[in-house]
Structure formats: structure tokens, C-alpha cells
C-alpha positions in Angstrom: -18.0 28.4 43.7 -15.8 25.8 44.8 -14.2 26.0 48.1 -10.7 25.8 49.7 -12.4 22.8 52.2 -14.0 21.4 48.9 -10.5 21.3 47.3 -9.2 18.9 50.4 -12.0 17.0 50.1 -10.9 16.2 46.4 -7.4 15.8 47.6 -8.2 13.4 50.1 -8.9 10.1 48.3 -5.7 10.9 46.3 -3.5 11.1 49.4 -4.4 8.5 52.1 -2.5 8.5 54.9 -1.7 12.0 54.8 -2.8 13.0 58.3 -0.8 9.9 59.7 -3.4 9.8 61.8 -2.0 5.5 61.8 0.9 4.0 61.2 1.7 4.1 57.5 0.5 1.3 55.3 3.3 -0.9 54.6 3.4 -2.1 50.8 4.3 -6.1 50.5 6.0 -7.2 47.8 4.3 -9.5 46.1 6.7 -9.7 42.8 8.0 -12.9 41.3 11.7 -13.3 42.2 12.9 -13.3 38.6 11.5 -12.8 35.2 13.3 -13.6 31.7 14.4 -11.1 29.4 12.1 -10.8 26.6 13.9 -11.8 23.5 17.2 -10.3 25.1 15.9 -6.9 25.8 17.9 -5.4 27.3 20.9 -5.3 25.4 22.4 -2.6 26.4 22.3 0.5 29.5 18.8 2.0 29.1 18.8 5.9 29.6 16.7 8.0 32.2 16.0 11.3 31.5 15.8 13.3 34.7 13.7 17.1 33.9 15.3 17.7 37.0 19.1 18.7 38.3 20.9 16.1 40.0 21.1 17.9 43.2 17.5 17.9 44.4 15.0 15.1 45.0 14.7 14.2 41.5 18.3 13.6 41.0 18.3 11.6 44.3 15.7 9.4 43.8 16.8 8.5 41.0 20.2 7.6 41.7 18.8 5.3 44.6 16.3 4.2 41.9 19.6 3.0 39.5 21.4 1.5 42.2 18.3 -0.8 42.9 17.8 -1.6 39.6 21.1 -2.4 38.3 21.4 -4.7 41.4 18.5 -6.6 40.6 18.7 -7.1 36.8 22.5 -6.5 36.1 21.8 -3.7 33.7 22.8 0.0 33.8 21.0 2.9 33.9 22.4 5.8 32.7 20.8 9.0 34.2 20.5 12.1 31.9 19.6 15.7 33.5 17.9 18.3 32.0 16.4 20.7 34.2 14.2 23.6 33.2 10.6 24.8 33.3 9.5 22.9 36.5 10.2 19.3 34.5 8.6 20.5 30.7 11.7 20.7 28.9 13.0 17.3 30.2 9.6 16.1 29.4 9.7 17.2 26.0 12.7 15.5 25.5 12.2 12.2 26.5 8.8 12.5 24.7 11.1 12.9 21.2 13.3 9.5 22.4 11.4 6.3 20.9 9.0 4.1 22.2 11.3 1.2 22.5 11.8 1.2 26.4 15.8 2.1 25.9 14.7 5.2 27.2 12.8 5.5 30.7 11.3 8.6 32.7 11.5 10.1 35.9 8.9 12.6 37.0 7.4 14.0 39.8 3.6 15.4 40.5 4.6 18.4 38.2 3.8 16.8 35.2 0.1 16.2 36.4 0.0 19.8 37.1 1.6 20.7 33.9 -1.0 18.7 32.0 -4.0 20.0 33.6 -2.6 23.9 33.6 -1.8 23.2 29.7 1.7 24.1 30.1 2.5 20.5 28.8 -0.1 18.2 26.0 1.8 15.1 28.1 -0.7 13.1 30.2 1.2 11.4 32.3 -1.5 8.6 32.7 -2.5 8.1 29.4 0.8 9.7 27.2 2.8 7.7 29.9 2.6 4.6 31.1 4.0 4.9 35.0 5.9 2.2 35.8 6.3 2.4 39.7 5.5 5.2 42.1 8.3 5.2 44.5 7.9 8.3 46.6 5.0 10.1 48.4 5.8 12.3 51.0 4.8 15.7 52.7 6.2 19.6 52.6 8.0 21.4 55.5 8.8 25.3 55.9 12.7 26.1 56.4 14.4 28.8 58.2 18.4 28.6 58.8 18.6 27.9 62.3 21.5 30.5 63.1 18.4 33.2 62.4 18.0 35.7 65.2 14.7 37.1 63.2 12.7 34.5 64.3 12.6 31.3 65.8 9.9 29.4 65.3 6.4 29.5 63.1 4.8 31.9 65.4 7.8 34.2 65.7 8.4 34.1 61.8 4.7 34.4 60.9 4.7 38.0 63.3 7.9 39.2 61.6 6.7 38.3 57.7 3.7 39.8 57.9 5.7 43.2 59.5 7.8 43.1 56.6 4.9 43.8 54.3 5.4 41.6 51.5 9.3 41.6 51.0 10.3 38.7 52.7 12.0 36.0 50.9 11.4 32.3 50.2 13.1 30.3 47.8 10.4 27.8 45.9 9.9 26.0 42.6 10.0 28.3 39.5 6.0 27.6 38.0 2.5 29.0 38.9 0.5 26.2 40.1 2.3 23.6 41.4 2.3 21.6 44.4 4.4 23.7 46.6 3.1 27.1 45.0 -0.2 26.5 46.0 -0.2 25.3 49.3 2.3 28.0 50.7 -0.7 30.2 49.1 -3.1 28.6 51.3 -0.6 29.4 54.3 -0.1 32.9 53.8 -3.9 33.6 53.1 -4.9 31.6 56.1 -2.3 34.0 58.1 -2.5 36.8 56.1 0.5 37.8 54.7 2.4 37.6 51.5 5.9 36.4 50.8 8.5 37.2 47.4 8.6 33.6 46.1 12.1 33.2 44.5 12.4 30.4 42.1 15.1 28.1 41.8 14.5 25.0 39.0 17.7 23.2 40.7 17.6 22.3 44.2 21.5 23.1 44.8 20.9 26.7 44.0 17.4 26.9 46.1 19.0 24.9 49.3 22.3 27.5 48.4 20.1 30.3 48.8 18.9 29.6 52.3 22.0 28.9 54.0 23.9 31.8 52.4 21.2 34.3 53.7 19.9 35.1 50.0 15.9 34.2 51.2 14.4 34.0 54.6 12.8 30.8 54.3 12.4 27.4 52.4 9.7 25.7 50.9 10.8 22.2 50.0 10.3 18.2 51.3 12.4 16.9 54.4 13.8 13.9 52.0 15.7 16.4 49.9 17.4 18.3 53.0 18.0 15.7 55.2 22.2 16.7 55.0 21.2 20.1 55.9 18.9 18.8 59.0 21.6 16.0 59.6 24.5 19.3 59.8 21.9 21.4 61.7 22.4 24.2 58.9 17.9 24.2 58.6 15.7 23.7 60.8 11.6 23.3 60.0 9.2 25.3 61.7 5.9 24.2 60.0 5.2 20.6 58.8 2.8 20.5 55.9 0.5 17.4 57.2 -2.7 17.4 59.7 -0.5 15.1 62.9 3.1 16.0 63.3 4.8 12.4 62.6 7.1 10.8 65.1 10.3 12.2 63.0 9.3 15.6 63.6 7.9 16.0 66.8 8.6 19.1 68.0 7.5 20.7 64.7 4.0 22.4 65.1 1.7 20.4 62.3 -1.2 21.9 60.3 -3.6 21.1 63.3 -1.7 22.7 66.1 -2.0 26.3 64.2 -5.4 25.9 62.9 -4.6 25.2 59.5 -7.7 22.7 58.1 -7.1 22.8 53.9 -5.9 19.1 52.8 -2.5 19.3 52.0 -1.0 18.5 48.5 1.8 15.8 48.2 5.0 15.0 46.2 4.9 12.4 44.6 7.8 10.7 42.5 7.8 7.8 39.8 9.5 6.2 36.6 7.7 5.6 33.3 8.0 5.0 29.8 5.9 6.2 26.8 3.0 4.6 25.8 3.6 2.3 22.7 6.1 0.2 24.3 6.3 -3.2 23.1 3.9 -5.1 25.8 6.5 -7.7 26.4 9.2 -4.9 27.2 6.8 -3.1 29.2 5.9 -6.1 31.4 9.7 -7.0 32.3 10.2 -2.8 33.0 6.8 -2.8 35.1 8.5 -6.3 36.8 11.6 -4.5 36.9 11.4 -1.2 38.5 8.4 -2.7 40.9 10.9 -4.8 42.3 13.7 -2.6 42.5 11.4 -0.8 45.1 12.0 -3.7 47.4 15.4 -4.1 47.1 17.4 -3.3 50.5 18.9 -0.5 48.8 15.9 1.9 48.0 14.0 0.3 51.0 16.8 1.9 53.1 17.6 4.9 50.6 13.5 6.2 51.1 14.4 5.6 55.3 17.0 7.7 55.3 15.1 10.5 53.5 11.9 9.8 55.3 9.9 8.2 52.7 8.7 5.5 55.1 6.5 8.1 56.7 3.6 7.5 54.2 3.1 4.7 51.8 5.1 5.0 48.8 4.6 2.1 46.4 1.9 2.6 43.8 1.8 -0.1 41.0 1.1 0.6 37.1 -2.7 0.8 38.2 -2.2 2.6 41.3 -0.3 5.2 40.3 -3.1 5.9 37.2 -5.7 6.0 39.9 -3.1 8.6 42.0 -2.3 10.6 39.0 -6.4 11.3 37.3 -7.8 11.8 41.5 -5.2 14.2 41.7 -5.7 15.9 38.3 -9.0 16.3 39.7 -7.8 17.7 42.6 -5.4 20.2 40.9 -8.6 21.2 38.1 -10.4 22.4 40.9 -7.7 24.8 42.8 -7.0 26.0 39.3 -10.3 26.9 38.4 -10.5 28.8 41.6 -7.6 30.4 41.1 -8.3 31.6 37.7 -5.6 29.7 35.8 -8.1 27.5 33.8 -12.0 28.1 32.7 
């Protein structure tokens, strides 16, 4: 039978740097200055389908991807939301757009997830051909921090498992993903259980917590860094071995005995495979480079994405998605979602 410590072993060549154990590695940009349009392309905006709403991560990056790009090249981006089912029904409609590169992708670790659970035929590292990865980063617990409940990870851990199941925390909407499964390695470790409340749009799920609907958050410090900024949330559990510099008074996974490896978030852009090569280059040129523009470099800052190494190449990012479909095979067979 596989084990929970056999799991992180899996995990761990997919997600170096994790423990931050060192300073991150810094990615060097190594990119041509320029590179010609190939026979004109493009001619006109390309459109970016986001399975996502345009208030969470998703929507942010994106935006912050745009910006970058349209500075760069000169041509827009026009981005296109369509949230539901944790990313498949965005995914099914890009996957119904040509393969001409008008039409470019946004999507987070979900869809490896999706395609290993079988909720979604789309692998994202064959079906897809990833043009950058542009954000890795870790997952934090929330609490509001007017709460007179509880105050801390040790305080809230004593009062959920009192409550005996019906306490609140607002997550992502499908079985098996990345934030599913390691707040079910939490609460077993602890031993208690929580009423996971899903939310597809990050609006709604961030709503939630500051209007007292939930107890807790599960989510990524990037995507509430106005609600940190304001002092509405405040983490009590940081989802990573060390606790980083940026949250230092934030008990880590080591300082209350927590040993599983941690899953990560991961965020990219891609296109179908079947693009014409020559459009694919310039795109793989394109949205490589807009990585290093000043823009996203300080857009990822300011939603600490520096933290951990972001940038993954075309090649990279295959080798990130398939060690971390690996990864998720084995938690699933465990768990009993797949033979």
C-alpha cells in the first residue's frame, strides 16, 4: 500500500524548493531580445480563455500576464472568463477554439489533476503544449482576524475539533485537487474534520470569510494579499516545511509536526497541440519573455511569487506537469478515486 510519506517522496522532485530550506532559485532570462513575426502572425488581438473568474488568482495572473505581453510585442490579449467545474468547462471550450494560436490558455495545476482523476480526456502535456509556467507558490490557512473563537493554529485546531465536524471552510469546488487533499492530510494528521464549502470564483470564497459565512480559508497568499494588505485575514498555518521570511510569525508544517510533502499551485499559459511550429516558436518566445518583463517580475513580488522559483520553460513545465501527474496517481489510488 502506498504511503502518505511515499506520496511526498513523489511530490518532491516535482516541487524543488518547497521547503525553502535556500534562497529561491532565481530564473535568468536567457531569451533573444526580439524575434520576427512569422509571416505577420499576429494580425490581430489573440484571445485567452480563463476556466477561471476574474477575481481570483487565475483572473490575476492573467491580467499581469496581458499587461507583459502586450508591452513586449504590441499585441492585445483579450481575456475571456469562464468559470466552472474547478477549470473543465473553460477547458472544454478552448479545446473547441482552433489550433491556429488566435486562441491561447490559461490554466492552473487543476487540469493535471483533472486528467489523471478522468474528469477531463485533456492532458495538459501532451493535448497542450505549455507555453510558460509563471507561477509556483505554496497554500496558507485563513481565519478573519476580528475572530474571538480562536486565534491562532493551536487555538483553532482545539475549537474545530470541539465542534465535531461542523465547522466551515470555504475551498475549491472538486474532489481531488490540490487544496482538497492537503487540507485532508491536516485534518487527519490532527484529527478532526471540517464542512468544506466550495466556491469555483474566488470573489465569492474570499466574500465568504470576511462576511462570517465560513470559519476558515483555504487558498494561496498571492490571491489575498488585499485582504492581508487591509488586515481583514490573517494566516495561521503556512502549507510549506520552513516558514519563509514573508511569513515569519506563521507556524510552518515543521513547527506543528506536520511531515507529508506539500502540493503546489502552479500557474501557466498554453496552446493546443497542432499549432503551426513557426507560430508556436514566436508564442513560446513570446510569453517566455513576457515573464521577464518589469511588469510581471514585479506583479509575482507583490503577490509573493518570488518566494519559490516560478519560470518553467516549454520542457520544464512537461517535466513539472507528468512528475506531478505521478504524484497526484498515487494520492488517488490511495484514496480510492482511481484503480
Amino acid at each position: 500500500m502506498v504511503t502518505r510519506r511515499d506520496i511526498g517522496k513523489l511530490f518532491a522532485g516535482a516541487l524543488l524548493g518547497a521547503t525553502l530550506a535556500l534562497p529561491a532559485l532565481a530564473a535568468e532570462d536567457t531569451l533573444p531580445a526580439s524575434m520576427d513575426k512569422p509571416g505577420g502572425f499576429p494580425e490581430r488581438p489573440l484571445n485567452m480563455i480563463v476556466p477561471y473568474g476574474p477575481g481570483g488568482g487565475s483572473g490575476q495572473v492573467s491580467r499581469a500576464m496581458v499587461q507583459a505581453f502586450t508591452e513586449l510585442t504590441g499585441v492585445g490579449v483579450n481575456p475571456d472568463y469562464k468559470p466552472g467545474g474547478s477549470g473543465i468547462v473553460g477547458l472544454g471550450n478552448y479545446m473547441a477554439a482552433p489550433a491556429d494560436g488566435y486562441t491561447v490558455l490559461e490554466h492552473i495545476d487543476d487540469a493535471t489533476s483533472a486528467y489523471v482523476s478522468g474528469s477531463s480526456g485533456v492532458n495538459p502535456a501532451s493535448d497542450l503544449v505549455p507555453l510558460v509556467i509563471s507561477q509556483i507558490t505554496f497554500s496558507q490557512i485563513y481565519i478573519r482576524s476580528s475572530e474571538d473563537r480562536f486565534s491562532d493554529w493551536a487555538t483553532f485546531v482545539a475549537w474545530a475539533k470541539a465542534q465535531d465536524g461542523k465547522a466551515t471552510i470555504a475551498n475549491v469546488s472538486r474532489e481531488g485537487s490540490m487544496e482538497r487533499i492537503n487540507l485532508k492530510m491536516v485534518m487527519d494528521h490532527f484529527g478532526f474534520d471540517m464542512q468544506q464549502i466550495s466556491f469555483d470564483k474566488g470573489g465569492p470564497r474570499y466574500g465568504a470569510l470576511k462576511g462570517g459565512q465560513v470559519d476558515a480559508l483555504f487558498e494561496q497568499p498571492g490571491d489575498v494579499r488585499g485582504f492581508l494588505d487591509s488586515g481583514d485575514f490573517k494566516p495561521i498555518l503556512t502549507l510549506l516545511k520552513e516558514r519563509p521570511a514573508a511569513f515569519a510569525e506563521v507556524p510552518a508544517m515543521g513547527d506543528v509536526g506536520l511531515t507529508f510533502e506539500p502540493l503546489m499551485r502552479f500557474r501557466g499559459f498554453y496552446v493546443k497541440k497542432g499549432v503551426p511550429e513557426d507560430r508556436l516558436e514566436w508564442l513560446q518566445w513570446a510569453f517566455q519573455k513576457a515573464y521577464f518583463q518589469p511588469s510581471y517580475q514585479a506583479y509575482n513580488k507583490s503577490k509573493f511569487m518570488d518566494l519559490i522559483d516560478s519560470f518553467r520553460d516549454t520542457a520544464g513545465a512537461v517535466e513539472l506537469i507528468n512528475q506531478t501527474a505521478e504524484g497526484y496517481k498515487a494520492v488517488y489510488k490511495e484514496m480510492g478515486l482511481i484503480k
